[in-house]
The first five atom37 places (N, CA, C, CB, O) and aatype in JSON, in Angstrom:
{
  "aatype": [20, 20, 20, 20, 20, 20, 20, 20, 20, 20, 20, 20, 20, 20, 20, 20, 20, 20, 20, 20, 20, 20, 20, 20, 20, 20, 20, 20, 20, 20, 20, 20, 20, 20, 20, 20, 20, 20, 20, 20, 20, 20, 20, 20, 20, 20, 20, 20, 20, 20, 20, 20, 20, 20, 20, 20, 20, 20, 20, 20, 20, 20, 20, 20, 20, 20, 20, 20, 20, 20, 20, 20, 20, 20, 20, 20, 20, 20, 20, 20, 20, 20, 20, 20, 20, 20],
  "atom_mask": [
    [1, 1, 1, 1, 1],
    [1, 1, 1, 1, 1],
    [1, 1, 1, 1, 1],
    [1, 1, 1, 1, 1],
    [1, 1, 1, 1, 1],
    [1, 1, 1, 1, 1],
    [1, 1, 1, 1, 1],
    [1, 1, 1, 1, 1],
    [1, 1, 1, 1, 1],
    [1, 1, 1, 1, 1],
    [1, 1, 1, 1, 1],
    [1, 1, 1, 1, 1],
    [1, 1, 1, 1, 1],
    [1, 1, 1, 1, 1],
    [1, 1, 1, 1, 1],
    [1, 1, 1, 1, 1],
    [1, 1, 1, 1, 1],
    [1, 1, 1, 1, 1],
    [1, 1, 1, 1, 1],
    [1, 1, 1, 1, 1],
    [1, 1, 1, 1, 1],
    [1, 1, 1, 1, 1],
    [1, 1, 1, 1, 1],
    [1, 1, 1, 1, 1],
    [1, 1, 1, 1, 1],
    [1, 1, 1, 1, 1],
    [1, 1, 1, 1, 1],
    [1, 1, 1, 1, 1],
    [1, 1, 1, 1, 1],
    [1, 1, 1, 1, 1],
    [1, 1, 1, 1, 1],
    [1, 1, 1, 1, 1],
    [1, 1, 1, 1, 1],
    [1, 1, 1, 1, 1],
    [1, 1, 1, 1, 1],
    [1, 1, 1, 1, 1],
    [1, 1, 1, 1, 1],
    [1, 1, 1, 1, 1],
    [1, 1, 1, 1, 1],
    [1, 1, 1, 1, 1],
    [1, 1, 1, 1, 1],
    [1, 1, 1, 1, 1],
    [1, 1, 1, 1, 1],
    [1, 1, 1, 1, 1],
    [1, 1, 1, 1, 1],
    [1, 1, 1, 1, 1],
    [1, 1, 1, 1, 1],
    [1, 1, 1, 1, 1],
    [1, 1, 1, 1, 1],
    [1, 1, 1, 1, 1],
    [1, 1, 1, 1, 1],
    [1, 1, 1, 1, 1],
    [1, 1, 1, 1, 1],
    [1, 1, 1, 1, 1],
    [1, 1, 1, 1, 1],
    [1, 1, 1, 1, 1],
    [1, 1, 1, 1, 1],
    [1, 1, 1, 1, 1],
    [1, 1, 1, 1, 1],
    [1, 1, 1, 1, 1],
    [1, 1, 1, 1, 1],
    [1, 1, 1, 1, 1],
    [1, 1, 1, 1, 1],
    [1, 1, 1, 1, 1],
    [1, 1, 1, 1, 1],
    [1, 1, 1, 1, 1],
    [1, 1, 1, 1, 1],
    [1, 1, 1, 1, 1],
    [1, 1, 1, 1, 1],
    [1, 1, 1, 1, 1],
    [1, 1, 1, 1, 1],
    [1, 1, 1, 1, 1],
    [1, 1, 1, 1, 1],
    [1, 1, 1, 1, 1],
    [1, 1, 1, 1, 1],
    [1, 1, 1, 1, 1],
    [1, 1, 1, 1, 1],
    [1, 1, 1, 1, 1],
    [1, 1, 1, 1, 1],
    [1, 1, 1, 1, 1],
    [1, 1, 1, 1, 1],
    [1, 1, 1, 1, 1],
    [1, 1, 1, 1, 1],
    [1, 1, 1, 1, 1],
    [1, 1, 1, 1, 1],
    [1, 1, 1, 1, 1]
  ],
  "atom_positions": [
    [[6.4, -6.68, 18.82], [7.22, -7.59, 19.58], [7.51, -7.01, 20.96], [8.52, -7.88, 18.84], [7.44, -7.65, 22.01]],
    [[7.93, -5.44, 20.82], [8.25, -4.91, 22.34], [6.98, -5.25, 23.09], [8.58, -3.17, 22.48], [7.21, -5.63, 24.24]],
    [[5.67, -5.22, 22.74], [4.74, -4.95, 24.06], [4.65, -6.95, 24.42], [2.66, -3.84, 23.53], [3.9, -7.39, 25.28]],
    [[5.29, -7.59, 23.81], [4.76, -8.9, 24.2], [6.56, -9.47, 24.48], [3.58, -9.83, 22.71], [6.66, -10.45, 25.22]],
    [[7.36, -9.11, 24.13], [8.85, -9.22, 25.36], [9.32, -7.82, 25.73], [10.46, -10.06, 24.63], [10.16, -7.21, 25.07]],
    [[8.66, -7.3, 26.95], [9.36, -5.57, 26.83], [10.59, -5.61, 27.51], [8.41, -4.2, 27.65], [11.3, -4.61, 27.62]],
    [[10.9, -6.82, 28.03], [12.48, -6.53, 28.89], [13.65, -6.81, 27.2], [12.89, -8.36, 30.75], [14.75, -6.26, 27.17]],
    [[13.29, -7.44, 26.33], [14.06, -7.64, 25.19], [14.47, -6.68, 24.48], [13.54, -8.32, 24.45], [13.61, -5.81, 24.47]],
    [[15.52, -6.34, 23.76], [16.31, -6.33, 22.81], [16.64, -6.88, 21.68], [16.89, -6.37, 23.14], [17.24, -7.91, 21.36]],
    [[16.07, -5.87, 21.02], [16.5, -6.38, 19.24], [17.71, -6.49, 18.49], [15.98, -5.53, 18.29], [18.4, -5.54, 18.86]],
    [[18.27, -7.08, 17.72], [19.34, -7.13, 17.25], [19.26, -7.89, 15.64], [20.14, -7.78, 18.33], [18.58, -8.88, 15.39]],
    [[19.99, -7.28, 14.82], [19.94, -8.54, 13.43], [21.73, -9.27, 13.46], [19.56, -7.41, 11.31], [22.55, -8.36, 13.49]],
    [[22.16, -10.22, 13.45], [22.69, -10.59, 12.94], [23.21, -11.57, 11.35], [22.65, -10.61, 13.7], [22.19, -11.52, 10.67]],
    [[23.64, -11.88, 11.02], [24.42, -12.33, 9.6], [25.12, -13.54, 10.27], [25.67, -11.04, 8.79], [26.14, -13.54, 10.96]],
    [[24.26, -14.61, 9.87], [24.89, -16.17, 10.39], [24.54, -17.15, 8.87], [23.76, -16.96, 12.18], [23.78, -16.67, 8.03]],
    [[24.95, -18.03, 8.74], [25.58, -18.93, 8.14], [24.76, -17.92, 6.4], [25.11, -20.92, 8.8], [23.96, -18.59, 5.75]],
    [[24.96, -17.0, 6.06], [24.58, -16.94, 4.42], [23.39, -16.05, 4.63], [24.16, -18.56, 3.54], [23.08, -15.38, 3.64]],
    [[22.52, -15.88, 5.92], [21.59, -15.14, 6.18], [21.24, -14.3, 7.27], [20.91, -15.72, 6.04], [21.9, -14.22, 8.32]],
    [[20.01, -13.56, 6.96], [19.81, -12.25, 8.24], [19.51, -12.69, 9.51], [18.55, -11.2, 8.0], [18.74, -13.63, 9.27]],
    [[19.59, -12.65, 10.34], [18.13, -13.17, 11.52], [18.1, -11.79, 12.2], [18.47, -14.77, 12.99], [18.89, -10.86, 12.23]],
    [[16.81, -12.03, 12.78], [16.62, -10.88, 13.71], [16.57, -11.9, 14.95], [15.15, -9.79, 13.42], [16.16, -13.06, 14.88]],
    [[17.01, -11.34, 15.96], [17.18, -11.92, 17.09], [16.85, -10.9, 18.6], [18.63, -12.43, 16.93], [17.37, -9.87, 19.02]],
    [[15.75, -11.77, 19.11], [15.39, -10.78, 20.71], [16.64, -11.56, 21.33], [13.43, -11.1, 21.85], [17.29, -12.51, 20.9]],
    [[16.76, -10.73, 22.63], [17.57, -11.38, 23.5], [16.88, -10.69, 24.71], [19.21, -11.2, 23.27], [16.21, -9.72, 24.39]],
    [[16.9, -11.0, 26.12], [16.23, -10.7, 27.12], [17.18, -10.81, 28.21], [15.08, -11.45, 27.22], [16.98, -11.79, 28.94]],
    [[18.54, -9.77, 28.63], [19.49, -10.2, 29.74], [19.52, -10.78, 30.71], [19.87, -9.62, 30.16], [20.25, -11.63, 31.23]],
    [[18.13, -9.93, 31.06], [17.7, -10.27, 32.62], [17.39, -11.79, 32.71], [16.26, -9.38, 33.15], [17.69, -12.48, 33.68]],
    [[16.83, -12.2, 31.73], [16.07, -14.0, 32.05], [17.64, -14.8, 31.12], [13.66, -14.45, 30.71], [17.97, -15.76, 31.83]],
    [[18.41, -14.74, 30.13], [18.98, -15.3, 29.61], [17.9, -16.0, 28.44], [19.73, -15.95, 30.53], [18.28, -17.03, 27.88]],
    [[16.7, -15.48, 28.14], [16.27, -15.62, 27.01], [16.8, -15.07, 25.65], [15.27, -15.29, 27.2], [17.56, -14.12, 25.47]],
    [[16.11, -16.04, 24.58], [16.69, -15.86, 23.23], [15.65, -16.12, 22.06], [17.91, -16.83, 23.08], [14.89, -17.08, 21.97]],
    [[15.74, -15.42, 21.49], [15.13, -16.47, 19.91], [15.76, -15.53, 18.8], [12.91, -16.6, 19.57], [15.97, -14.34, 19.01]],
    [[16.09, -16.28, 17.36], [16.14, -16.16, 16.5], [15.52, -15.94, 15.71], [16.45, -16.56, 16.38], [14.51, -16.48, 16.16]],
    [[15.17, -15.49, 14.65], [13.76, -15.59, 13.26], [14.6, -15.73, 12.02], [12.56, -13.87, 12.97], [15.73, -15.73, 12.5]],
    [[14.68, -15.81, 11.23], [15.1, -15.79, 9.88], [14.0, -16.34, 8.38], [16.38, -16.72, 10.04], [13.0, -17.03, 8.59]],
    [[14.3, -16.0, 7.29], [13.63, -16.75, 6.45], [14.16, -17.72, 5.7], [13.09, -16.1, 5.77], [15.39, -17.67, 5.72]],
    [[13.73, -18.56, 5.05], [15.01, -19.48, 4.04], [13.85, -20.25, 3.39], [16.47, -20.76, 5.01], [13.12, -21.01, 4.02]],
    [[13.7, -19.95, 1.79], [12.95, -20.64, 0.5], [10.92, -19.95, 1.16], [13.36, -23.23, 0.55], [9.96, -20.71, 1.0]],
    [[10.73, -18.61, 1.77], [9.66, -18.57, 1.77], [9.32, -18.91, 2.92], [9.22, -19.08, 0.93], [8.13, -18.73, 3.2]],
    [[10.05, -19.41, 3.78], [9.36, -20.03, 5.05], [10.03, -19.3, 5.99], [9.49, -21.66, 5.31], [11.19, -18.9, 5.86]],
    [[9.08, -19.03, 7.29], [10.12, -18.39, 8.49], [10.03, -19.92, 9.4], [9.33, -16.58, 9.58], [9.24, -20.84, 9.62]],
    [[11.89, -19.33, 9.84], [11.94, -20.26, 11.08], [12.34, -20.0, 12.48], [12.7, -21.18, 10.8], [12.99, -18.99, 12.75]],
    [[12.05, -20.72, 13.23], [12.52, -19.7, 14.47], [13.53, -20.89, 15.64], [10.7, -18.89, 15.47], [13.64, -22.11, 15.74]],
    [[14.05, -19.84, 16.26], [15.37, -20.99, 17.18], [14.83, -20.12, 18.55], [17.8, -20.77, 16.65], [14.53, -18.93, 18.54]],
    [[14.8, -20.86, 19.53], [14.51, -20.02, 20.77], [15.15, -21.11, 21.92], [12.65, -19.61, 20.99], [15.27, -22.34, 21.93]],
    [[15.46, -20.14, 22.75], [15.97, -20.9, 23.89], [16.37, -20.15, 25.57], [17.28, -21.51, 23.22], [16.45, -18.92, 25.59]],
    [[16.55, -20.72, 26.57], [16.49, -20.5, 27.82], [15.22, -20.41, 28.54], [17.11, -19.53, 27.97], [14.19, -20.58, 27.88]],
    [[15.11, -20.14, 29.93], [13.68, -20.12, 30.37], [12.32, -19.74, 29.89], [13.71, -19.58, 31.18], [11.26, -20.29, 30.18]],
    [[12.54, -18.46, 28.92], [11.29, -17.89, 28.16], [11.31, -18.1, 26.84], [11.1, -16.47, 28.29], [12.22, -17.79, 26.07]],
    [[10.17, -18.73, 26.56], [10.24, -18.81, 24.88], [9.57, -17.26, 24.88], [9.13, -20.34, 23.9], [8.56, -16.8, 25.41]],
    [[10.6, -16.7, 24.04], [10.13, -15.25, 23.74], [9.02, -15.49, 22.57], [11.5, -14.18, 23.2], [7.88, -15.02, 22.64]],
    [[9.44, -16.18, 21.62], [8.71, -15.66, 20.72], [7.41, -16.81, 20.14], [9.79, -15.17, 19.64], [6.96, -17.04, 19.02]],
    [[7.08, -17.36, 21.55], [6.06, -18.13, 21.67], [4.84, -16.81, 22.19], [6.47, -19.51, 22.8], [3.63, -16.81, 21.97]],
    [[5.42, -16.08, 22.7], [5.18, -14.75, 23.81], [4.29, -13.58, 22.04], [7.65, -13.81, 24.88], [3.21, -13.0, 21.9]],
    [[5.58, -13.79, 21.07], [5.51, -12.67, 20.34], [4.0, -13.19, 19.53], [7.04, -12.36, 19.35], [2.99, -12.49, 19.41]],
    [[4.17, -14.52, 19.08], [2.92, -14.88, 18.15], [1.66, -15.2, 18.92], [3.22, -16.17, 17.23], [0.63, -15.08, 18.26]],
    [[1.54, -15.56, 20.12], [0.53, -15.63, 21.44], [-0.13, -13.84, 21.08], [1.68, -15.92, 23.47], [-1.31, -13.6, 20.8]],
    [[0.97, -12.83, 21.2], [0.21, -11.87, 21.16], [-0.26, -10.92, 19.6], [0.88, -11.16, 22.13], [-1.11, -10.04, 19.47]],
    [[0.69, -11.52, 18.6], [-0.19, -11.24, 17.48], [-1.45, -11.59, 17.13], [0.27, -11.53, 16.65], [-2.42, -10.93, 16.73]],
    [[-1.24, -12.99, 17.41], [-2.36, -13.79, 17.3], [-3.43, -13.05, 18.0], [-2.13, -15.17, 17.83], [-4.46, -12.91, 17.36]],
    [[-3.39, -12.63, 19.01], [-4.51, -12.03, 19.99], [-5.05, -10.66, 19.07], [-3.75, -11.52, 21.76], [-6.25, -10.4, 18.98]],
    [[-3.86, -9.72, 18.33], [-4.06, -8.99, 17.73], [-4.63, -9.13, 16.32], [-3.2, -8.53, 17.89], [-4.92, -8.18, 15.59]],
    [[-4.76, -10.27, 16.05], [-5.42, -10.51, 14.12], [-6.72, -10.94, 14.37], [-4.58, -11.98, 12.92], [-7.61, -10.73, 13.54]],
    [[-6.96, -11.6, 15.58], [-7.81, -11.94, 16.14], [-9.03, -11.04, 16.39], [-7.29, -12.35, 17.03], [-10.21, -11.4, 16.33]],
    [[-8.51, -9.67, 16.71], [-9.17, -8.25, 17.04], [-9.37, -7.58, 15.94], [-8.41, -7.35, 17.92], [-9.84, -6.47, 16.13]],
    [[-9.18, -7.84, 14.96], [-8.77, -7.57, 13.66], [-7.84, -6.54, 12.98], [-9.72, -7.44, 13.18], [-8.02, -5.74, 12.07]],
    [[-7.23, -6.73, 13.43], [-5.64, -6.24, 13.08], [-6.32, -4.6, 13.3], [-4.76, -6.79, 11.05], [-6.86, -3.99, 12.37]],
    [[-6.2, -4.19, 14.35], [-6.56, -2.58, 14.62], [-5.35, -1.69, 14.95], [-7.6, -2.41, 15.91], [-4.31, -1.86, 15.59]],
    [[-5.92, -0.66, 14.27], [-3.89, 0.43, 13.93], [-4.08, 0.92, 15.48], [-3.71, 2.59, 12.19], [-4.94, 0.82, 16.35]],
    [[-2.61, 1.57, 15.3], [-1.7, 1.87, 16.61], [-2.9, 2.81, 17.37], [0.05, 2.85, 16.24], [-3.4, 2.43, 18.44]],
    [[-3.28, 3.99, 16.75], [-4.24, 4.37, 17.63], [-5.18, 4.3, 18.14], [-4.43, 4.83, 17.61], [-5.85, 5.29, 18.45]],
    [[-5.49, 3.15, 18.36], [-6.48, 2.13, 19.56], [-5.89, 1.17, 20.37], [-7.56, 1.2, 18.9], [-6.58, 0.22, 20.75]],
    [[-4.39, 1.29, 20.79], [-3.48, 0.53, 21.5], [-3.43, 1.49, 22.85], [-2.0, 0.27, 20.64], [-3.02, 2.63, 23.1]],
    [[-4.15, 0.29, 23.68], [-3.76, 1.31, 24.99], [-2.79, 0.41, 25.92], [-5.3, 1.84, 26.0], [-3.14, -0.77, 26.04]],
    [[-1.82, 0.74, 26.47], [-0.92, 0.11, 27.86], [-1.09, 0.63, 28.95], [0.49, 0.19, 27.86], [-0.55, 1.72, 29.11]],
    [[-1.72, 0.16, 29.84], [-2.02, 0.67, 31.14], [-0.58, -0.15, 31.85], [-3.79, 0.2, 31.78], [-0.27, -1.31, 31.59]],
    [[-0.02, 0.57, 32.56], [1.17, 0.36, 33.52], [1.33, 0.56, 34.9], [2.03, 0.99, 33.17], [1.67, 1.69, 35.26]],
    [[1.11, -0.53, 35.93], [0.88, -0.26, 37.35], [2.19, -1.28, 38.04], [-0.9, -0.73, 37.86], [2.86, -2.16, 37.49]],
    [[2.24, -0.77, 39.44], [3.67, -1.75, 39.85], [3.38, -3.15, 39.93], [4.35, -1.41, 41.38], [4.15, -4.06, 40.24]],
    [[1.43, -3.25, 39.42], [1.18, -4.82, 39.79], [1.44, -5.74, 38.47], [-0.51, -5.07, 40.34], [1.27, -6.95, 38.32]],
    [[1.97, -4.6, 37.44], [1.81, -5.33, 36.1], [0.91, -4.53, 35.04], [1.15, -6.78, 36.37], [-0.15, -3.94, 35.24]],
    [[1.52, -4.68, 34.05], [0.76, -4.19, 32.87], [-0.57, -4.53, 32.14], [1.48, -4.32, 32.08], [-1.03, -5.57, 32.59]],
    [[-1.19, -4.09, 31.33], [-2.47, -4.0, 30.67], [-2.23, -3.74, 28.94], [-3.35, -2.71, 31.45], [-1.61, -2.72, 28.64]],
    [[-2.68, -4.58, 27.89], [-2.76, -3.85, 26.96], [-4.07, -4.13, 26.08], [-1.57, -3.95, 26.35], [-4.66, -5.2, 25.94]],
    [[-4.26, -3.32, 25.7], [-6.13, -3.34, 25.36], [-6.3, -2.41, 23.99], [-7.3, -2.38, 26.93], [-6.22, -1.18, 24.11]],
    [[-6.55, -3.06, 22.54], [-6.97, -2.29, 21.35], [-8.55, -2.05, 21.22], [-6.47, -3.05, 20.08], [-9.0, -1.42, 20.27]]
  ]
}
């Protein structure tokens, strides 16, 4: 999740009976929620960035590659913007 919202922050909270994990992103006033309920995940997102349109955009890219472990994760980091390449 960090390399696909890195300005975010993780957090779990305990809302109505259940867990969620929740990004939050200060700088943009982004948000999303996750939780599970009967087997299914659901997700709540809101303000300018859908974060976690961001998070499954880049799994997806990653299952896609076929799910390759951490040590073939490279982040290249320049002031023009980042790179990440398995």
């Amino acid at each position: 999740m960090q390399l696909a919202v890195p300005g975010a922050q993780r957090l779990t909270v305990e809302r109505d009976g259940h867990t969620e994990d929740v990004l939050v992103d200060t700088e943009s006033g982004s948000w999303a929620a996750v939780y599970e309920v009967g087997g299914q995940w659901l997700v709540r997102q809101g303000a300018p960035d859908a974060l976690w349109d961001a998070v499954e955009g880049l799994f997806g890219r990653w299952r896609a590659a076929g799910a390759p472990p951490l040590e073939q994760f490279t982040v290249h980091v320049t002031p023009e913007g980042r790179t990440i390449r398995w």
